[in-house]
N, C-alpha and C positions, 0 to 999 in steps of 0.2 A: 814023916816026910815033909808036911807041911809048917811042923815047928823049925826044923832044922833050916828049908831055905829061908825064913823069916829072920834065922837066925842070920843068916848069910847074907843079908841084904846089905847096902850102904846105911849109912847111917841118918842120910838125910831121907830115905824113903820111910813114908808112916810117921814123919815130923810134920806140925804144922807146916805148911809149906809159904812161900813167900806168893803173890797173888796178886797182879794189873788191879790199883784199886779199883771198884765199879763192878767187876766181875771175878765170881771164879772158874778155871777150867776143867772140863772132864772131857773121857774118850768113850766113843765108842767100841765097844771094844773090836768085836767079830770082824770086822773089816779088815783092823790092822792087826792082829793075831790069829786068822784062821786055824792053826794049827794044833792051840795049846787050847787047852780045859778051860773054863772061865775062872776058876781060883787062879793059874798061871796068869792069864789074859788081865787080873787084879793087881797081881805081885808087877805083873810090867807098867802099869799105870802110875803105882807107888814111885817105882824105880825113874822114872820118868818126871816125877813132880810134879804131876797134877792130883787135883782136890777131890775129883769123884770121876765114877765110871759107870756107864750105861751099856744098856746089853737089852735084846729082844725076847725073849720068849722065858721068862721066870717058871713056864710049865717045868720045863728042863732042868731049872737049879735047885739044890737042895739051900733053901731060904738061911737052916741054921748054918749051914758051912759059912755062905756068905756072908750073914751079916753079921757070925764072929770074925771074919778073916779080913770084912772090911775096917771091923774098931780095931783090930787092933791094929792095922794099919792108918789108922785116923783118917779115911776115907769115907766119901756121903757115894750113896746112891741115888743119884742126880734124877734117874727114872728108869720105867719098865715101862712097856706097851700095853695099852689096857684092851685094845680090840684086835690083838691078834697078829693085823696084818695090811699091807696095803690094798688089798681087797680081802677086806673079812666078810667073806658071806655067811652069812643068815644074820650080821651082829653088826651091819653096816649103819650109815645113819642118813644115808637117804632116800629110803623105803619105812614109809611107816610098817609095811609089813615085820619089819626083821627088831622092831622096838624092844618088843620082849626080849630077843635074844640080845641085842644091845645090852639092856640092861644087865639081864644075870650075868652075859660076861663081865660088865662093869665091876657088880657086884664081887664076883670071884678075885676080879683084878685088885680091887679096894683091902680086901681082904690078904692079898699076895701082899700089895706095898707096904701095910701093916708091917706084916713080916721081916719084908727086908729095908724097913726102916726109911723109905722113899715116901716123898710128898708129891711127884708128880707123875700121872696114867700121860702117855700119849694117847690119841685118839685122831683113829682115819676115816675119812668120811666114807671111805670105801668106791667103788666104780657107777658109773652113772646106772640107772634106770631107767631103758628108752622110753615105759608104757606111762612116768611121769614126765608133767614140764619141768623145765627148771627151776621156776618159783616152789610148784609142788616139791621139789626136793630141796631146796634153803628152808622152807617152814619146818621138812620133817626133820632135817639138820637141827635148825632152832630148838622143836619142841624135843628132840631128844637128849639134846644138852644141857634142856633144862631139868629133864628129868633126874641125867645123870646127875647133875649138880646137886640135886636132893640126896643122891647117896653119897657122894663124897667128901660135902662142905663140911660135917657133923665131925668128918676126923681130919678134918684141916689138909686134907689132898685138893691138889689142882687136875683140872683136865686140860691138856695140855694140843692145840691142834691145829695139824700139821697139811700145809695147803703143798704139792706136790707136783712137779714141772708134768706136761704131758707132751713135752716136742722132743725130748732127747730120744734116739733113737735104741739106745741102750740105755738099762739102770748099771750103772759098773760095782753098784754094789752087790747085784746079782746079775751077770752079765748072760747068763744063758735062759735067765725067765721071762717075766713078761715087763716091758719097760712102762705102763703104766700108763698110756697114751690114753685109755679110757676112763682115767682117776677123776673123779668128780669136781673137787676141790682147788685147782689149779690157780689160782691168781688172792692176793693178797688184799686187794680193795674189795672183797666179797668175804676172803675170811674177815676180817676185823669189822665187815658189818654186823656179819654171824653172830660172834661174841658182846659185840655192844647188842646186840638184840636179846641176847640169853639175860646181862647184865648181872654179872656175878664176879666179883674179885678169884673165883676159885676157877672160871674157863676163861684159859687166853689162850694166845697162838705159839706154838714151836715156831719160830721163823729160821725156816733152814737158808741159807744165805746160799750155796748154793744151788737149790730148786728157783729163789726167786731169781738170782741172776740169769736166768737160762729165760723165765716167761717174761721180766716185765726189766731187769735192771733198775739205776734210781736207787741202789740200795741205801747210801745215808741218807738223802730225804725221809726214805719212807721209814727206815728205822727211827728217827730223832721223831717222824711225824708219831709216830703210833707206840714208841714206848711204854708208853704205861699198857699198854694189852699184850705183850711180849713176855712170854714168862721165859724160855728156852733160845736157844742159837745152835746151830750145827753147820757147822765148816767144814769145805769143802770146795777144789777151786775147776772152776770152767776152764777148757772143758777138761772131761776126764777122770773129773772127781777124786781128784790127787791132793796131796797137800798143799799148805796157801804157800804163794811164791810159784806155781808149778804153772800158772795162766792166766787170766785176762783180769784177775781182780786183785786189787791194788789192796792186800789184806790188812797191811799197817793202815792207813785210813779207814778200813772197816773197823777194826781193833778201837783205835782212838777214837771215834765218833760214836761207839758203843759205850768207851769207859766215862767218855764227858756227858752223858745222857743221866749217868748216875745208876747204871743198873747193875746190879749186886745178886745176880742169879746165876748161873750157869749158861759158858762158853762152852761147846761140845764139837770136840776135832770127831767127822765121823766122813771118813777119806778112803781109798784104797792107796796107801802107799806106793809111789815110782820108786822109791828104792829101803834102803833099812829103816823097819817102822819106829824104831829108837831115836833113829837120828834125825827123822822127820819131827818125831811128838819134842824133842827137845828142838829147833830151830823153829818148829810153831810154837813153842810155848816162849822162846826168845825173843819174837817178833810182837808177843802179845804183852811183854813186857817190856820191851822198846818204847811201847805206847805211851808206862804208867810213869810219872815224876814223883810216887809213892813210896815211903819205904814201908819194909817188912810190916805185914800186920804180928 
């Protein structure tokens, strides 16, 4: 079944694809394919013309499916979650309590990327702990970054970490759970202290453009400001969490102030679609190459 819709495909899916000099794009996937299996949820990334696709819980995939199904679609796996969750208890990182299991998950995680051929773990600081200050939880954040760092630099993976809105009243990419109001990590002038404090080319920050538009806005300042500690991007427009063009953030200028910064990692659309997720992931990938004055690589 699997060879034959590969067979099926366009021609330009699983080609080099053409790519906004400065960055490449990938999907999240789950959000905008609920439906389909994650090998489907891959074949529509391809179809679509983006460079890689991310996805949450690697427990769940069979590692060899994917990361045949993504070569030979000439597809990267942008990343996997190395702690689980946006509240990962007992494996959080700011309770020196939960270090140990921090770590082993790390380690399990480091081990999964291997696998499916990924250089970068997300990593969530997890929800606050009232019985620490907050200083006492930036150091255990700091000291536990650093540890991680000690497992992951030796195979050239990133940890990757993601500071997360706490005012939206809904998460719309899980609309009936818990919207995260108690997430630790919330503002961006605090993560990028974090990581200059660990001091490791291997931890920088996911900067979801979304979450920060919601707590702080100033988004091309403080991306041009702090580029070099930005490993990841995820897209997604206020409010609503729909695709770019859908609300208050002017995406083409996001786009272009990204690609003239020089950065050359991963763009990642991770939206719940207002209408067909096809025709969303291509008029974002349009917009993000409206940016580029580049031809094909």
């Amino acid at each position: 079944m699997l060879r034959r819709t590969l067979l099926q495909m366009p021609l330009s899916a699983g080609l080099a694809q053409v790519n906004p000099r400065g960055f490449k794009l990938s999907v999240r996937v789950e959000p905008l394919f609920r439906n389909l299996t994650l090998a489907a949820q891959i074949q529509k990334v391809a179809e679509a013309g983006y460079q890689g696709f991310e996805f949450g819980d690697w427990r769940a995939a069979d590692s060899n499916q994917i990361t045949k199904l993504k070569n030979n679609l000439r597809l990267e796996c942008a990343c996997i979650v190395g702690n689980r969750s946006v509240n990962p208890v007992g494996m959080g990182l700011c309770d020196p309590a939960e270090r140990d299991g921090f770590l082993k998950e790390l380690s399990a995680s480091t081990e999964a990327a291997k696998r499916f051929e990924t250089t970068r773990l997300v990593v969530l600081s997890g929800f606050k702990r009232p019985h620490l200050s907050r200083k006492q939880q930036i150091d255990s954040i700091v000291e536990g970054l650093k540890r991680g760092n000690d497992i992951v630099a030796k195979h050239g993976i990133s940890l990757i970490v993601e500071p997360i809105n706490t005012l939206a009243a809904v998460e719309p990419l899980n609309p009936t759970g818990d919207n995260h109001a108690n997430y630790f990590l919330d503002r961006t002038p605090e993560a990028f202290s974090i990581v200059k404090e660990v001091g490791s080319p291997y931890v920088k920050i996911l900067f979801d453009i979304y979450h920060v538009q919601i707590m702080e806005g100033n988004l091309i300042e403080t991306i041009r400001k702090n580029i070099r500690d930005i490993a990841h991007f995820h897209v997604g427009d206020v409010p609503g969490r729909h695709e770019p063009g859908t609300g208050e953030i002017h995406y083409g200028n996001v786009f272009k102030a990204i690609r003239e910064t020089g950065f050359s990692d991963f763009v990642a659309m991770e939206y719940v679609p207002s209408k067909d997720a096809m025709t969303t992931l291509r008029e974002a990938r349009a917009l993000a190459m409206r940016t580029s004055s580049s031809r094909p690589r």
